[in-house]
C-alpha positions in Angstrom: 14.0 -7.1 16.7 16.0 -10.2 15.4 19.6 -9.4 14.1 19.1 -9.6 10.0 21.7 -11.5 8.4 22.9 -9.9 5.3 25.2 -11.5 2.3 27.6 -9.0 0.5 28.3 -10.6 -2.8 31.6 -8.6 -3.3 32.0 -8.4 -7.3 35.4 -6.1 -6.9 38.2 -7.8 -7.1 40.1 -5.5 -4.3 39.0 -3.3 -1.3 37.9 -0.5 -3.0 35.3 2.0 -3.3 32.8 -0.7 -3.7 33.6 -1.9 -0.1 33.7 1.5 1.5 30.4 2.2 0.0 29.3 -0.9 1.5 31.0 -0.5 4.6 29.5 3.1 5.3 25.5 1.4 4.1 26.6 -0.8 6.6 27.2 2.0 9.3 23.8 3.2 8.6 22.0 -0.1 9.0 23.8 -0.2 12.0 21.8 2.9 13.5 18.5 1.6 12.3 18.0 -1.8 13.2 20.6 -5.0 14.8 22.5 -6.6 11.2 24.8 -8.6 10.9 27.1 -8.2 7.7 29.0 -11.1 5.9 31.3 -10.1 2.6 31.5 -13.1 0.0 34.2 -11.9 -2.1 34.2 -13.5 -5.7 37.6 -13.0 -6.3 38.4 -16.0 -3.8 35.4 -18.1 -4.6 35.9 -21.2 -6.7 33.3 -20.6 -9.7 34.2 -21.7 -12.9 32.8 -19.8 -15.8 30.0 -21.3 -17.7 30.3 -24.0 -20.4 27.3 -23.3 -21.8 26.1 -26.8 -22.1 22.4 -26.0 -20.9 22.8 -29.3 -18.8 21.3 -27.1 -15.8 18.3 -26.2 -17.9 17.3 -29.4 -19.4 18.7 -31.9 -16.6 18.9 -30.0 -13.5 21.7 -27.8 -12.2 23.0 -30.8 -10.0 24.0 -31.8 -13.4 26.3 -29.0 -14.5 30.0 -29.9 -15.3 31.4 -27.6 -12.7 32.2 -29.2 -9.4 32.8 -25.4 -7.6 31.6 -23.4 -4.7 28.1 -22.8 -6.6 25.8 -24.9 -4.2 27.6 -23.5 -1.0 27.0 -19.6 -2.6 23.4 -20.4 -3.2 22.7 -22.3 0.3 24.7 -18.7 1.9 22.0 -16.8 -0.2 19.4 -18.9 1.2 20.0 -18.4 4.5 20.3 -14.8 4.8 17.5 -11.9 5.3 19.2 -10.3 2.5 21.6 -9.9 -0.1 23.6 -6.8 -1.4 24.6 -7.1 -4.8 27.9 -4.9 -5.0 30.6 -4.1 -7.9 32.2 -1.6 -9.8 31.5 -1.4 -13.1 34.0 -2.0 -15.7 33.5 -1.7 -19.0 30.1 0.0 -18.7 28.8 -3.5 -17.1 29.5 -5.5 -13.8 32.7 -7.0 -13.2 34.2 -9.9 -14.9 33.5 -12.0 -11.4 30.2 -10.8 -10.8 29.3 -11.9 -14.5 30.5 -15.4 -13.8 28.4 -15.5 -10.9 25.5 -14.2 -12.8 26.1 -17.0 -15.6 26.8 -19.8 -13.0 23.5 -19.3 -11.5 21.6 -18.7 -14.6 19.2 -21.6 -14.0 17.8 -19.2 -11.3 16.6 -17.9 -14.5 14.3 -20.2 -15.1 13.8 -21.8 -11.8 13.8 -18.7 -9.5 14.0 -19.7 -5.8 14.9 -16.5 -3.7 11.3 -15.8 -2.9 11.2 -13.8 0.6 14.6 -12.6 0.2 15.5 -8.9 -0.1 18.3 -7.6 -2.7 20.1 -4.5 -2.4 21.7 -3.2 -5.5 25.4 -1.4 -5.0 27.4 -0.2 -7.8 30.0 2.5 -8.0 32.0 4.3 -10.6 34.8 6.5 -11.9 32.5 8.1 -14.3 29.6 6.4 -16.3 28.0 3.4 -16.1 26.5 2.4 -12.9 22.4 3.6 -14.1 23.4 0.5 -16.7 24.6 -1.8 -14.2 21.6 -0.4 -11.4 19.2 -1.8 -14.3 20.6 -4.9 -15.5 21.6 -6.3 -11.5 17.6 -5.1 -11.2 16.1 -7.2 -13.5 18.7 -10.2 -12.3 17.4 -9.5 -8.9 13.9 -9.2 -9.6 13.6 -12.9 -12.2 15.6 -15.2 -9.4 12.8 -13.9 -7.0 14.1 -11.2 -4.9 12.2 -8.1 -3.6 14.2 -4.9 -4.3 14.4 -3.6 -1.2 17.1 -0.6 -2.0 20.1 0.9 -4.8 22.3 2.8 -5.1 25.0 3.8 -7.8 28.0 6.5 -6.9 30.0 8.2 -8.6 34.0 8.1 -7.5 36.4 9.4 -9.6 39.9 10.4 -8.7 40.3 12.3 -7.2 37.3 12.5 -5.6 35.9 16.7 -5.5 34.6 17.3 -2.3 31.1 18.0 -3.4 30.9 14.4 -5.0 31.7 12.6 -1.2 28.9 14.9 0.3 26.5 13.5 -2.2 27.5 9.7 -2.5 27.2 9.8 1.2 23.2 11.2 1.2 23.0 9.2 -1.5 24.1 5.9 0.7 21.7 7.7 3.5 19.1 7.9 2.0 19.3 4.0 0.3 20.1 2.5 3.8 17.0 4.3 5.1 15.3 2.7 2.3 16.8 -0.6 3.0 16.3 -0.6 6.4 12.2 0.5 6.0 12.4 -3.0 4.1 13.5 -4.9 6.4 11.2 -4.4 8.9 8.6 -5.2 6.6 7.0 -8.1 6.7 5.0 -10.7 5.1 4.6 -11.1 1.1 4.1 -8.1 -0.8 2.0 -7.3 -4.1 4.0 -7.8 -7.6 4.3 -5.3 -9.6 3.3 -5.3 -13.7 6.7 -6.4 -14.4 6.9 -9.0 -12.0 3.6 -10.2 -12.9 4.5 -10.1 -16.7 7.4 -12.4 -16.1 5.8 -14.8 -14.6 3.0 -15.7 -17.1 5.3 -15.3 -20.1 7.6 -18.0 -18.1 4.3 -19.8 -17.7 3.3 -20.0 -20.7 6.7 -21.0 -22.5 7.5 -23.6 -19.5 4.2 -25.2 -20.0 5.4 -26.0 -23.7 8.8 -27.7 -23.0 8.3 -31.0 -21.1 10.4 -32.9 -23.6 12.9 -30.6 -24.5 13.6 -28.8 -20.9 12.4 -31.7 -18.5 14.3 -30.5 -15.3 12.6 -26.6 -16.0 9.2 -28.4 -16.9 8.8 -30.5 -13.5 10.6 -27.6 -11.2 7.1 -25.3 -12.2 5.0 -28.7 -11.9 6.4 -29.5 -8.3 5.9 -25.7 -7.2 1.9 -25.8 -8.7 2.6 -22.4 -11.0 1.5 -24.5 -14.2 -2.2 -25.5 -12.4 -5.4 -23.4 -13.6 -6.0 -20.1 -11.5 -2.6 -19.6 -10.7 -2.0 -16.0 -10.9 1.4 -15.4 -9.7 5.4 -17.1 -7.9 3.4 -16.7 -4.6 0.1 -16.3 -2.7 -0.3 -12.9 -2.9 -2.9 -10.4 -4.4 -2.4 -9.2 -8.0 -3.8 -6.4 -9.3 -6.4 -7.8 -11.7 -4.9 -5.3 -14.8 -1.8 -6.9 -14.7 -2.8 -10.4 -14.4 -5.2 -9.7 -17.7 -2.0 -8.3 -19.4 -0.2 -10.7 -17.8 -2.8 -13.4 -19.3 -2.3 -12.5 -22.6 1.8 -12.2 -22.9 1.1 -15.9 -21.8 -0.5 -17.0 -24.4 1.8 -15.3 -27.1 4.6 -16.9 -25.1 3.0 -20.6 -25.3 2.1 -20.0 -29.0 5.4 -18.7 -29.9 7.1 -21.7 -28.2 4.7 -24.3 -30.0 5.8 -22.1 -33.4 9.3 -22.5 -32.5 8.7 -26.6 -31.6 7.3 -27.0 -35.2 4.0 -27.9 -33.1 1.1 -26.9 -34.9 0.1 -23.4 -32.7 -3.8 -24.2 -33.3 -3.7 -27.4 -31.1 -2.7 -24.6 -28.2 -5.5 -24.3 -25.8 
């Protein structure tokens, strides 16, 4: 089996308990299949926060004000088999730098790319916190096109009681197993009703914004997802129920978009 390259985006600013949990997933992996692990540690990457122009949305990200590390970080992305999204939380959310990475890539948002890629989600913390953080790095995960393909959140306070490093480390176990099973898959696999859901109600508000979100508008153009019949990101089956559902949040998306243009929502087809 090929040696699968896998990104680390390290949200913590310090070698911590996030990087030792990453360090023993990595163990693991390392009994299952041939990986090769690379950290990309925020804290050293040139990424300015967000100005919050929207130049990325309506013009293109080329366009955005920030001359930074942002199209070398996406091109590393693109390039590995996978990518482990890791950080403490802090103030029951992710890291200050793993928010700015979130926000400097938030035309991904709208323009997901990362089809074919598998995301791991790694969070860890003192006390509370890291379901939040499993959830919201999930959905990120999911809308720039990832497949989920593992997570895990631990809990580490200090001192650490005995009983908690036995069960952070089945708890890594049993997520590098997971992670691992993933991997070896391959080939495109089935959305889910979420997934699906996302999609058409990106569809159908895309469809509506030629004028005012040109660079949005022609990225779905180019990649066909605006043509008749087309069901789903990528060719794969859909479970008919949730392209029906999927059909209909479409259409209360494109109709609420026309409402919010001041375009007439009867003209809608």
């Amino acid at each position: 089996m090929d040696t699968k390259k896998i990104l680390v985006i390290m949200g913590s600013p310090r070698k911590g308990n996030t990087y030792r949990a990453c360090e023993e997933l990595r163990g693991m992996l390392e009994k299952e299949l041939p990986v090769a692990f690379e950290y990309l540690w925020l804290k050293d990457a040139d990424l300015a926060p967000c100005k919050g122009c929207l130049s990325c949305f309506t013009r293109g990200e080329e366009t955005c004000p920030n001359h930074d590390d942002a199209p070398a970080i996406e091109k590393k992305m693109h390039e590995a088999d996978a990518v482990v999204f890791a950080t403490p939380v802090y103030g029951m959310n992710v890291t200050g730098q793993m928010k700015i990475f979130i926000d400097r890539f938030c035309y991904t948002f709208h323009r997901p790319r990362f089809f074919g890629k598998k995301a791991f989600l790694l969070t860890t913390t003192g006390a509370l916190g890291h379901g939040d953080v499993l959830k919201y790095l999930d959905m990120v995960a999911r809308i720039w096109g990832f497949g989920i393909a593992g997570k895990t959140g631990i809990v580490t306070p200090v001192p650490t009681p005995r009983h908690l490093i036995g069960k952070n480390k089945m708890a890594i176990a049993r997520a590098a197993a997971e992670f691992a099973a993933s991997l070896r898959r391959t080939g495109p696999e089935s959305p889910g009703l979420y997934d699906v859901i996302v999609f058409h109600g990106q569809r159908g508000a895309f469809s509506q914004l030629e004028k005012v979100s040109p660079a949005d508008y022609r990225y779905w153009k180019e990649k066909g997802w605006l043509e008749r019949g087309t069901k789903y990101f990528t060719n794969v089956p859909v479970n008919p129920v949730y392209h029906a559902i999927g059909t209909v949040v479409e259409w209360i998306a494109a109709w609420q978009v026309k409402k919010d243009l001041l375009v007439d929502p009867g003209e809608i087809s």
